[in-house]
FITI-945752 format. One line per 4 residues: their letters; for each residue x, y, z of C-alpha. Coordinates in nm, 4 decimals. Each point is the difference from the previous one (the first is absolute). Example, Ala and Ser with C-alpha at 12.3 -4.5 7.8 and 13.67 -1.06 7.14 Angstrom:
<pamars>
AS	1.2300 -0.4500 0.7800; 0.1370 0.3440 -0.0660 $
</pamars>
This chain:
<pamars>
XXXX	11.1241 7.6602 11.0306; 0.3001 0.1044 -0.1978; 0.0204 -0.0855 -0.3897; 0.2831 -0.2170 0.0439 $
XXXX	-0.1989 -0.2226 0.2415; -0.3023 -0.0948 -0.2645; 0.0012 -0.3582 -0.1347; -0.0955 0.0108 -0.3453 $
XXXX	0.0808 -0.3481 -0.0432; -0.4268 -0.0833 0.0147; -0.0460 0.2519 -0.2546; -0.0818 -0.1589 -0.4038 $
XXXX	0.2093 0.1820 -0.2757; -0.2572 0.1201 -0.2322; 0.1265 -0.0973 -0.3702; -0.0011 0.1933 -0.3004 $
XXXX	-0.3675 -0.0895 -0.0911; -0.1155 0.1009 0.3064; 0.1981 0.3233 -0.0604; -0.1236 0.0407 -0.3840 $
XXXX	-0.3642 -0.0414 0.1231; 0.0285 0.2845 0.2529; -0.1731 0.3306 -0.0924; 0.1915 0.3662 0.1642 $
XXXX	-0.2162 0.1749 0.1916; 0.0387 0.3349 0.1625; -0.2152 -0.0469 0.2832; -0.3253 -0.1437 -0.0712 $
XXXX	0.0106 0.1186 -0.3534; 0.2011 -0.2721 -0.3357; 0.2352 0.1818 -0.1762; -0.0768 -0.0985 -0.3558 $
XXXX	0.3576 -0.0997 -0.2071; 0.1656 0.2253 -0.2163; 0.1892 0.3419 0.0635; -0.1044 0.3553 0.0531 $
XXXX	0.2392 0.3458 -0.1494; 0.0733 0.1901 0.2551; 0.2446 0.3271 0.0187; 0.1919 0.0225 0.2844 $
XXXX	0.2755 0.1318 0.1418; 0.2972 -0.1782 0.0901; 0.4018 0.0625 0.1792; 0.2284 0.0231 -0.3186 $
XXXX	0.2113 -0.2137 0.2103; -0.2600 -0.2527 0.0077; -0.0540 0.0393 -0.3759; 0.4050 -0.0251 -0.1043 $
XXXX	0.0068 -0.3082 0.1993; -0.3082 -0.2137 -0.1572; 0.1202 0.1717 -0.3169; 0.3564 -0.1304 0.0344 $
XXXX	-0.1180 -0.2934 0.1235; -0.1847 -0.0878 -0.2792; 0.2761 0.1461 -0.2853; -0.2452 0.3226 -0.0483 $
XXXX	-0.3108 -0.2265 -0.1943; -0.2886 -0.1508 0.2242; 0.0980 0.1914 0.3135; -0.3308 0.0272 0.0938 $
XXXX	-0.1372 -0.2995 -0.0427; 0.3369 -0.0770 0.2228; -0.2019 0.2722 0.2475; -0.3406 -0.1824 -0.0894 $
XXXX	0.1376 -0.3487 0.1550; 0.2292 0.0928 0.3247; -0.3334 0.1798 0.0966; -0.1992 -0.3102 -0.0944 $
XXXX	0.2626 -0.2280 0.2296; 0.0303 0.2357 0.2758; -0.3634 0.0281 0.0373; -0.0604 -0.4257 -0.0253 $
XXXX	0.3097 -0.0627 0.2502; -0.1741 0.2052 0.2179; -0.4116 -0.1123 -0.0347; 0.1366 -0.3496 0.0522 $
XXXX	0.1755 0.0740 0.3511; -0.3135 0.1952 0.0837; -0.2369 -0.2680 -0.1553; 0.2485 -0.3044 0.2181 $
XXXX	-0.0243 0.2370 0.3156; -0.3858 -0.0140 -0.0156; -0.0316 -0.3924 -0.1023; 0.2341 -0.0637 0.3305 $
XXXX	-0.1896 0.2954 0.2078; -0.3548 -0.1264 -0.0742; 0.0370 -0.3692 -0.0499; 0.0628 -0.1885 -0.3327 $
XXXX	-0.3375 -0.2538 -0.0316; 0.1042 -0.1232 -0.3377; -0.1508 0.0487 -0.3505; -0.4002 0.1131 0.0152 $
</pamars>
């Protein structure tokens, strides 16, 4: 079955305190809240972009959330592949 041929019409939207209850998890393990410093190395093309973007201040907290909605846009396809994959049986 191609993508293009899934009906998601059966499938609930979750709302946003469904979403504000969830807890991260990087495999089995939560993720507790917060942030972490790390040193890393970046493309000074990537930097001079976020930092242009973002008028020089803040550029990494510009970083900080593109990484944060690349990596949600992509856990929810993979979580909406699974629910159709596997069966949706409703809330336990």
């Amino acid at each position: 079955m191609k993508d293009k041929d899934i009906d998601f019409s059966e499938i609930p939207e979750l709302t946003r305190a469904q979403l504000a209850g969830a807890k991260m998890r990087a495999g089995l393990r939560p993720i507790p809240r917060g942030k972490t410093r790390v040193s890393m190395f970046l493309d000074n093309a990537i930097v001079e972009y976020f930092k242009t973007i973002a008028g020089g201040r803040g550029y990494q907290t510009l970083i900080n959330k593109t990484l944060g909605e690349h990596i949600r846009s992509h856990d929810l396809e993979g979580m909406l592949r699974r629910l159709i994959r596997d069966g949706y049986s409703g809330p336990s």
